[in-house]
VOBAVEX-103861 format. One record per residue (C-alpha): x, y, z. Coordinates in steps of 0.25 Angstrom, whole numbers, padded with zeros to 4 digits, always signed. Layout:
XYZ
...
//
This chain:
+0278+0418+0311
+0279+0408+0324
+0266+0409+0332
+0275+0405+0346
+0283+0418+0341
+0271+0427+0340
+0265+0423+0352
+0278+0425+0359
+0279+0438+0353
+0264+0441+0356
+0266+0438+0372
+0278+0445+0372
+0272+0458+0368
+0260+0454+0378
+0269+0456+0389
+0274+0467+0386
+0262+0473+0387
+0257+0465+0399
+0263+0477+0407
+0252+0486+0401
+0242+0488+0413
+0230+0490+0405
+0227+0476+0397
+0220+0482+0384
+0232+0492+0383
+0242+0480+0384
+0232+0472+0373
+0233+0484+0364
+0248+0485+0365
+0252+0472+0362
+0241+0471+0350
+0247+0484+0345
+0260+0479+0347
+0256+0468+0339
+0249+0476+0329
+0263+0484+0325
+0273+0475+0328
+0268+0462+0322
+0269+0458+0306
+0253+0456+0302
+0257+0441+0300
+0261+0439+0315
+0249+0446+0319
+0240+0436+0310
+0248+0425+0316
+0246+0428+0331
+0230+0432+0329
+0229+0419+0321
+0237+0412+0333
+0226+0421+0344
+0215+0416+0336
+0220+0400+0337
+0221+0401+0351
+0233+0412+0354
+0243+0402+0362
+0253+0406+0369
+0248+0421+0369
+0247+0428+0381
+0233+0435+0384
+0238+0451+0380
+0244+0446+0367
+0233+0436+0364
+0222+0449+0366
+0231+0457+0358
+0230+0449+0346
+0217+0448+0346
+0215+0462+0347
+0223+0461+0333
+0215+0451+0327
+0202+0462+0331
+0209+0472+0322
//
């Protein structure tokens, strides 16, 4: 898949959860989002793009893949 798209994707459901006052809780939910949601390929392909640098990626998505990458 596209790297642009995912990280579109990624920043979208970032700002959804950038209402969440507490940071972890908002981390957490888009990393679970993530973790459901996404194919195991697109998940591979945006922890390889966080790895290489993560442009484009808002701060919340860019910790919440690399809380994926952890597990």
């Amino acid at each position: 898949m596209n790297v642009e798209k995912l990280v579109r994707m990624a920043n979208d459901i970032g700002h959804f959860f950038q209402a969440e006052p507490d940071h972890q809780t908002a981390v957490d939910g888009v990393a679970n989002r993530l973790k459901r949601f996404w194919d195991p390929r697109m998940r591979r392909e945006i922890i390889a793009h966080v790895q290489g640098g993560g442009a484009g990626l808002i701060d919340i998505a860019r910790e919440a893949v690399l809380k994926l990458a952890k597990q």
